[in-house]
C-alpha positions in Angstrom: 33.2 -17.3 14.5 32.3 -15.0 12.0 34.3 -11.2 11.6 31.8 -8.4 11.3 32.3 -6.7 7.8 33.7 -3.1 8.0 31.3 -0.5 8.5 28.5 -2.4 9.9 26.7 -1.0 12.5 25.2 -3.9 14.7 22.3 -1.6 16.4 21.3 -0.2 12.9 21.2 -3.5 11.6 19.6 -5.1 14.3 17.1 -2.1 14.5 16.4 -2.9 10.5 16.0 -6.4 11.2 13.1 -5.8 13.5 11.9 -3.4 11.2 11.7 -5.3 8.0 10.1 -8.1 10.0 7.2 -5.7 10.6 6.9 -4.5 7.4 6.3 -8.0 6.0 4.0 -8.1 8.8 1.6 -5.6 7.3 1.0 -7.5 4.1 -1.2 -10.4 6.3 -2.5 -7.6 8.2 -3.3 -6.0 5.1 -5.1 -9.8 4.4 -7.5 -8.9 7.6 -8.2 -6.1 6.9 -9.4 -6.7 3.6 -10.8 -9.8 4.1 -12.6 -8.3 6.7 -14.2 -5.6 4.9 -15.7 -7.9 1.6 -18.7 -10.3 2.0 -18.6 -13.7 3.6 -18.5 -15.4 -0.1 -14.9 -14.0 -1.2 -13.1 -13.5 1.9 -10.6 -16.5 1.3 -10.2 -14.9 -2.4 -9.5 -11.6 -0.6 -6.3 -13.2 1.6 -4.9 -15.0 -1.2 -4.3 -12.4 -2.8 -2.3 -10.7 -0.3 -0.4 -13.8 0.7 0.4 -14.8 -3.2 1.6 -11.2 -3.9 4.5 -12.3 -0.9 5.5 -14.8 -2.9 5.4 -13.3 -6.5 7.0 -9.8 -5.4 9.9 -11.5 -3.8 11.1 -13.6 -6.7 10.6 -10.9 -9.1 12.5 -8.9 -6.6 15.4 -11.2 -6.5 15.8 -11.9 -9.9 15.9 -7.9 -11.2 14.3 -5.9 -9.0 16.3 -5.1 -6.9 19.0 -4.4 -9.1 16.4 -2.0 -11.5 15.5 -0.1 -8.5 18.2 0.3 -6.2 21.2 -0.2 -8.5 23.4 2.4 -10.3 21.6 5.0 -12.5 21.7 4.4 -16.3 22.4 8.1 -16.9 18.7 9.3 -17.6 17.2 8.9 -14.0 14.9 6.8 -15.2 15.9 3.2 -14.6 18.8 1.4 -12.5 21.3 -1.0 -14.0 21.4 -4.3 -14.1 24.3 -5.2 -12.1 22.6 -6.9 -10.1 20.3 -9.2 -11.8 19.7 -12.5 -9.7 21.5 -10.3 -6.2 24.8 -10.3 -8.1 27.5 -9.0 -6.4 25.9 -9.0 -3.1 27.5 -11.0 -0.4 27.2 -10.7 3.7 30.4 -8.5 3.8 28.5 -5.6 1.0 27.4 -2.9 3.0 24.7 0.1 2.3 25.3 3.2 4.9 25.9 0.5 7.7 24.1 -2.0 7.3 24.5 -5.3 5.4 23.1 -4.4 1.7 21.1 -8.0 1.7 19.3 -6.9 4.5 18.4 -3.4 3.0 17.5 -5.0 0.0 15.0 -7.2 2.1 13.5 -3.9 3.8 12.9 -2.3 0.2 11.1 -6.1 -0.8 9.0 -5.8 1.7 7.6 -2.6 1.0 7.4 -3.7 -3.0 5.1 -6.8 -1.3 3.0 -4.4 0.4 2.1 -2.0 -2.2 1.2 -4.6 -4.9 -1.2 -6.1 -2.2 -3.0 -2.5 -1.9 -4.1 -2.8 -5.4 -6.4 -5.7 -4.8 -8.4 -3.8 -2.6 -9.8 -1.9 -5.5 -10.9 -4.8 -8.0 -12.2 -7.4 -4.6 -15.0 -9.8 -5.4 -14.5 -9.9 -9.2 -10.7 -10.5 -10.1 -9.6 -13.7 -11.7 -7.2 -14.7 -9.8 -5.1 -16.4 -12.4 -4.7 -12.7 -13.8 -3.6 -11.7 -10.6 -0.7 -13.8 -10.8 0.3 -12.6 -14.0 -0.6 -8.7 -13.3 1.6 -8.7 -9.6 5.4 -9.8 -11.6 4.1 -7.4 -14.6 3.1 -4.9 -12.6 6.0 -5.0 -9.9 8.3 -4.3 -12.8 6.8 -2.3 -15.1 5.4 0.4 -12.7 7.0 0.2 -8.9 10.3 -0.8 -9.6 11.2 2.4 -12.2 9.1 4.6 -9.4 10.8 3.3 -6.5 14.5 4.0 -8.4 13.1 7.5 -8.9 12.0 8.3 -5.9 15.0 6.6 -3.6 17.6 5.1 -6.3 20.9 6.4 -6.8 20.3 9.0 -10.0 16.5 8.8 -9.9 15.2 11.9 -11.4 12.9 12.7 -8.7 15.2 12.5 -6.1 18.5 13.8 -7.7 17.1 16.5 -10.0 13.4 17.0 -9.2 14.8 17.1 -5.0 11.2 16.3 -4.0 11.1 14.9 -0.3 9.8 11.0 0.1 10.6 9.8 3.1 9.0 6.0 3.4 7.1 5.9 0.5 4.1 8.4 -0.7 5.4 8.3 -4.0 6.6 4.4 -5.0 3.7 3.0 -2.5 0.6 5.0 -1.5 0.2 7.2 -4.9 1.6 4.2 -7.1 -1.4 1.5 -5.3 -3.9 4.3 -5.7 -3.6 5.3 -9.0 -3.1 1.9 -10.1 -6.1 0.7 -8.1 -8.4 3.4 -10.1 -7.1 2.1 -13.4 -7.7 -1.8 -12.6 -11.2 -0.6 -11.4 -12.5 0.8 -14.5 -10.2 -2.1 -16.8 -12.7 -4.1 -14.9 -15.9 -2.5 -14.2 -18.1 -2.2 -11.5 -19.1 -5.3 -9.0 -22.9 -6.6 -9.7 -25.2 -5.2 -8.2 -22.7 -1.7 -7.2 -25.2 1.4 -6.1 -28.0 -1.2 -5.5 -26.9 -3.6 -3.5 -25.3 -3.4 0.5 -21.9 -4.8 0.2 -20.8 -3.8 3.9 -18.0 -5.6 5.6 -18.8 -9.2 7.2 -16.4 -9.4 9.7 -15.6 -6.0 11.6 -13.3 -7.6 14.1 -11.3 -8.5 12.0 -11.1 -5.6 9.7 -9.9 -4.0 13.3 -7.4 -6.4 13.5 -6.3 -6.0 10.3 -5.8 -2.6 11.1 -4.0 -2.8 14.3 -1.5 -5.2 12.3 -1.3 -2.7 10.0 -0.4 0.1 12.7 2.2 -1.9 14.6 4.0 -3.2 11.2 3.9 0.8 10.0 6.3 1.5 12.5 8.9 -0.5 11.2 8.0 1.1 7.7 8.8 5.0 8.3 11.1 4.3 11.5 12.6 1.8 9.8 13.3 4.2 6.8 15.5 6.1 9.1 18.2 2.9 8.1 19.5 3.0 11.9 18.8 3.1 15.2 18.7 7.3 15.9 16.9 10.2 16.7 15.8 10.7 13.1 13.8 7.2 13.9 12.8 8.4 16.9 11.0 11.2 15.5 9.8 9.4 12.4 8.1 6.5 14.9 6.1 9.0 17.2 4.9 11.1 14.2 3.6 8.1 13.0 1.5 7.5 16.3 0.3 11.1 16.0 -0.9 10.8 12.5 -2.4 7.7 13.2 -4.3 9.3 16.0 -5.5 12.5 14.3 -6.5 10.7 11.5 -8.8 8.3 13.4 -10.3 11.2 15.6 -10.5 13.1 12.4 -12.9 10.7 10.4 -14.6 10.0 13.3 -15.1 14.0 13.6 -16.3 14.0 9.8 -19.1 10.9 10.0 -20.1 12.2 13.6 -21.2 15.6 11.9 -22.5 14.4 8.3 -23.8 10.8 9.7 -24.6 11.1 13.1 -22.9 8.1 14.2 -18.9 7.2 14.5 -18.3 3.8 13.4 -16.2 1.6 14.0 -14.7 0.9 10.5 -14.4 4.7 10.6 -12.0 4.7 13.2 -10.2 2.2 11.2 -10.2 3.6 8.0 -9.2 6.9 9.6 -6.0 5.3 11.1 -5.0 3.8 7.9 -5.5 7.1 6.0 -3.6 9.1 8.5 -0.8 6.9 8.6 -1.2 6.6 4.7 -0.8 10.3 4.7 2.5 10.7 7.4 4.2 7.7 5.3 6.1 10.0 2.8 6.3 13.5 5.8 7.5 11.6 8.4 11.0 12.2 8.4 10.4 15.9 6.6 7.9 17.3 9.4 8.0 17.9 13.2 5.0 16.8 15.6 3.0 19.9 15.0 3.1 18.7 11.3 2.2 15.3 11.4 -0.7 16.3 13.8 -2.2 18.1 10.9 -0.9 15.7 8.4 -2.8 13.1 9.7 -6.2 15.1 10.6 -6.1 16.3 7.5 -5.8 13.0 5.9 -8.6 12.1 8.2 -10.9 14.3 7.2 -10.4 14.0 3.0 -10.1 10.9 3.1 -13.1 10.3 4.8 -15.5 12.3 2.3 -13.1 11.0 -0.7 -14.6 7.2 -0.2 -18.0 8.6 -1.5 -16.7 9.7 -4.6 -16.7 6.5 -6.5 -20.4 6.8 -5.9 -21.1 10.1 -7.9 -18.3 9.2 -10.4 -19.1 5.6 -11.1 -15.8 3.8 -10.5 -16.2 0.8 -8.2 -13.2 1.2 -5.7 -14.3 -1.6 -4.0 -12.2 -1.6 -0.7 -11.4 2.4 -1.2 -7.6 2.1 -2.4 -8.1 5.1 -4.1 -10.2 7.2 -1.4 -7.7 6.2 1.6 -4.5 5.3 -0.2 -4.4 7.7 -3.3 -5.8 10.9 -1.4 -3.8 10.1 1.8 -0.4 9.1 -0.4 -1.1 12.8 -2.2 -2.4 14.9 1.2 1.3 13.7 2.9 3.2 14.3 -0.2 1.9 17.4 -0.5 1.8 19.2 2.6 5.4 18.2 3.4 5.7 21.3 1.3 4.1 23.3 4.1 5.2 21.8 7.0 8.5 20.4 6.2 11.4 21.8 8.7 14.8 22.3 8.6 15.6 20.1 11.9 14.2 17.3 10.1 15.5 17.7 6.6 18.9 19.2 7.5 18.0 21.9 4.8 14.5 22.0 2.9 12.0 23.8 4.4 8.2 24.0 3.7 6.2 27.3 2.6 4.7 27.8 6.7 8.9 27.2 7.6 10.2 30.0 5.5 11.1 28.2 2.8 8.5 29.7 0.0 6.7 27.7 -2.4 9.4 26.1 -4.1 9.4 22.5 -2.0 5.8 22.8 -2.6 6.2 23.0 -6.5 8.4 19.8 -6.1 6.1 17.8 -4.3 3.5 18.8 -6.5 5.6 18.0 -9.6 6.3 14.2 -8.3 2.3 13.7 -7.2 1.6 14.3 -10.9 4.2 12.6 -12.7 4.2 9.3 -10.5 0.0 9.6 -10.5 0.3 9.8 -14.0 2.6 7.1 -15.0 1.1 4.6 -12.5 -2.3 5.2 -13.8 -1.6 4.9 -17.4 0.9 1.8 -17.6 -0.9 -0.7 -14.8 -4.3 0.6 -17.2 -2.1 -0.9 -20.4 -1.1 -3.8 -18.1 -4.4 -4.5 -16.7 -6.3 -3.9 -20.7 -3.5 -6.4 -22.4 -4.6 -9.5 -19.8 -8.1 -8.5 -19.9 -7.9 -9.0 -24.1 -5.4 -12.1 -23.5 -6.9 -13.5 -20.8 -9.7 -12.0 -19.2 -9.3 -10.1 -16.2 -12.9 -10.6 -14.8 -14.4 -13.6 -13.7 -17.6 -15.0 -15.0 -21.1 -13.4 -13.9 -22.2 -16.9 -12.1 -19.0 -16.9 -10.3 -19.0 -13.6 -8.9 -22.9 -14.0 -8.0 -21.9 -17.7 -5.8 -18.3 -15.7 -4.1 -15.3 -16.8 -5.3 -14.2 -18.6 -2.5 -16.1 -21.9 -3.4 -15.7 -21.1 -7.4 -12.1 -20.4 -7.8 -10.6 -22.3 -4.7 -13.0 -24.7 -3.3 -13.0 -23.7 -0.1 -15.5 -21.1 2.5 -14.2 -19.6 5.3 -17.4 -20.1 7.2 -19.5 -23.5 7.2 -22.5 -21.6 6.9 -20.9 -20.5 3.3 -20.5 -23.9 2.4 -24.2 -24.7 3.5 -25.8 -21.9 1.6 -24.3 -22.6 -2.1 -26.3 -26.0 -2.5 -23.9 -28.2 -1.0 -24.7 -32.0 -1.0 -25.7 -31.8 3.5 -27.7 -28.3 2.3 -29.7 -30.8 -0.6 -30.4 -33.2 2.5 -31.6 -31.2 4.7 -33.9 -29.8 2.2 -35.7 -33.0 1.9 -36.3 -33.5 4.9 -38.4 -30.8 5.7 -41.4 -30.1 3.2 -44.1 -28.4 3.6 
């Protein structure tokens, strides 16, 4: 029989258990969803590179993530220690708060899995997915690990010095994806036949699905941030539900008044963007908060999509319209809204608390933003010139599906790229 090591609580961990299984959840609801939204001729393409990044995040993560992230400062709040390179030093009895520090470290991988999954949302039906490979580990290291030990590592300047307010992950995951995303999109250019062509989802069940996934596993992502089983989780999970729900009504709101028709990837996309936007407010804000939170995510969200459009970027799955706007609308207006029940202290501009947590917030938006942008742009330039990031015109014209991985998702994808039974039947009927 095994003794329970001191200081762990068994309903916190078995609360963060649950939790970090839903968060790994959300990376092959994330799949759906994406895979859902591109055309019939890439959808494969689209769910490998969620599943892959599951697989290339965690060993990364093993080896030094971890320790770079979550391990002792190196003095200059930039960067954690390497202590524990390859989980050194980490054992069932080592305990973080109270809960076993191999399961905390778990929860944290999962959300690194997540947010380099976003990213391929912005560069769908034209990646090579060998570069993908090579980008996640590069990427995972270079730009989420240092962000994610400033925004929640012991030391990090943003957290320790800066004292801006992050509670599951605006900063490290909705800001870093989105920024990143823009600067993979222009490394890579435009899809053919952007602004001329329809390129509208295939498969709107399950982008729904997708969606719902997402929902359900984003409940163990901010309530799960909470580290235990308490009121502070209590109130994280049902402003999630709220934001969720304002954010859906409020894009459904915005295309009912400029389109004259709700859709039903609206309702999605709203959902996503609200709960993109409560992610980092959640524990900061009370319900009156994430309401608006979330309707306001809703809304600029919802008109931010059309930018790539008048600016010429190709955001293919809009990572940067849902993700980057939302990540900075919940960052930001924690700010306003944040309250001293929630943050035992801080309070928001609309709580009393002037413009000073408003400063902060804005302060981490722009440096993270910034420093996501301009690194995964170096990262994604370097395999585009080593490698090549794109694939090849023909390629991208036939779906990448039967190109890069032999496969289609649909028979009717095999039979319209000139299979042999396609040829045959051909033949057989002539005019």
């Amino acid at each position: 029989m095994t003794t329970l090591a001191a200081g762990i609580d068994t309903g916190d961990t078995a609360w963060l258990l649950a939790a970090t299984a839903l968060v790994l959840l959300m990376t092959p609801g994330l799949a759906l969803f994406y895979g859902g939204m591109v055309r019939s001729k890439s959808v494969l393409n689209m769910l490998m590179m969620s599943f892959v990044s599951i697989a290339l995040v965690t060993v990364v993560w093993l080896i030094a993530g971890y320790s770079l992230s979550f391990g002792d400062d190196t003095g200059a709040g930039l960067i954690g220690g390497l202590g524990h390179i390859g989980m050194a030093g980490i054992g069932p009895g080592s305990v973080q708060g109270s809960v076993p520090t191999l399961l905390f470290a778990t929860f944290q991988l999962t959300f690194a899995i997540v947010t380099a999954a976003l990213i391929s949302g912005a560069i769908a039906d034209r990646a090579r997915f060998g570069a993908w490979l090579v980008f996640v580990p590069l990427w995972t290291l270079l730009v989420y690990v240092p962000v994610a030990h400033w925004v929640w590592g012991p030391g990090g300047w943003i957290v320790a010095d800066l004292k801006a307010l992050d509670f599951a992950g605006g900063m490290p995951v909705e800001i870093c994806s989105g920024a990143s995303g823009l600067a993979l999109c222009l490394v890579l250019g435009p899809r053919l036949g952007f602004r001329k062509d329809a390129m509208r989802p295939h498969n709107m069940p399950m982008v729904v699905m997708g969606a719902g996934l997402l929902w359900f596993g984003w409940f163990g992502f901010n309530a799960g941030s909470a580290l235990g089983a308490n009121g502070l989780a209590a109130a994280a999970f049902l402003n999630t539900l709220a934001a969720g729900c304002t954010g859906l009504l409020g894009w459904l709101f915005v295309e009912q008044r400029r389109d004259g028709h709700p859709t039903t990837l609206g309702a999605a996309s709203g959902a996503v963007g609200g709960l993109v936007a409560i992610t980092p407010a959640c524990g900061s804000v009370g319900l009156v908060g994430a309401l608006v939170v979330g309707l306001a995510a809703g809304v600029l969200c919802s008109y931010a999509v059309g930018w790539k459009f008048k600016l010429n970027y190709d955001d293919s799955l809009d990572v940067v319209g849902v993700h980057l706007v939302g990540g900075i609308v919940g960052t930001l207006l924690i700010g306003l809204f944040a309250t001293s029940a929630m943050t035992g202290g801080p309070e928001g501009l609309l709580y009393g608390g002037g413009f000073g947590q408003l400063g902060r917030q804005a302060v981490g938006v722009v440096a993270v933003g910034v420093y996501a942008f301009a690194v995964t742009y170096g990262i994604g330039k370097a395999i585009d010139r080593l490698t090549g990031f794109r694939v090849e015109e023909e390629h991208e014209y036939q779906g990448l599906d039967l190109t890069v991985h032999a496969e289609s998702a649909y028979d009717h994808g095999v039979l319209g790229h000139g299979s042999p039974l396609s040829a045959s039947a051909t033949q057989k009927v002539k005019p």
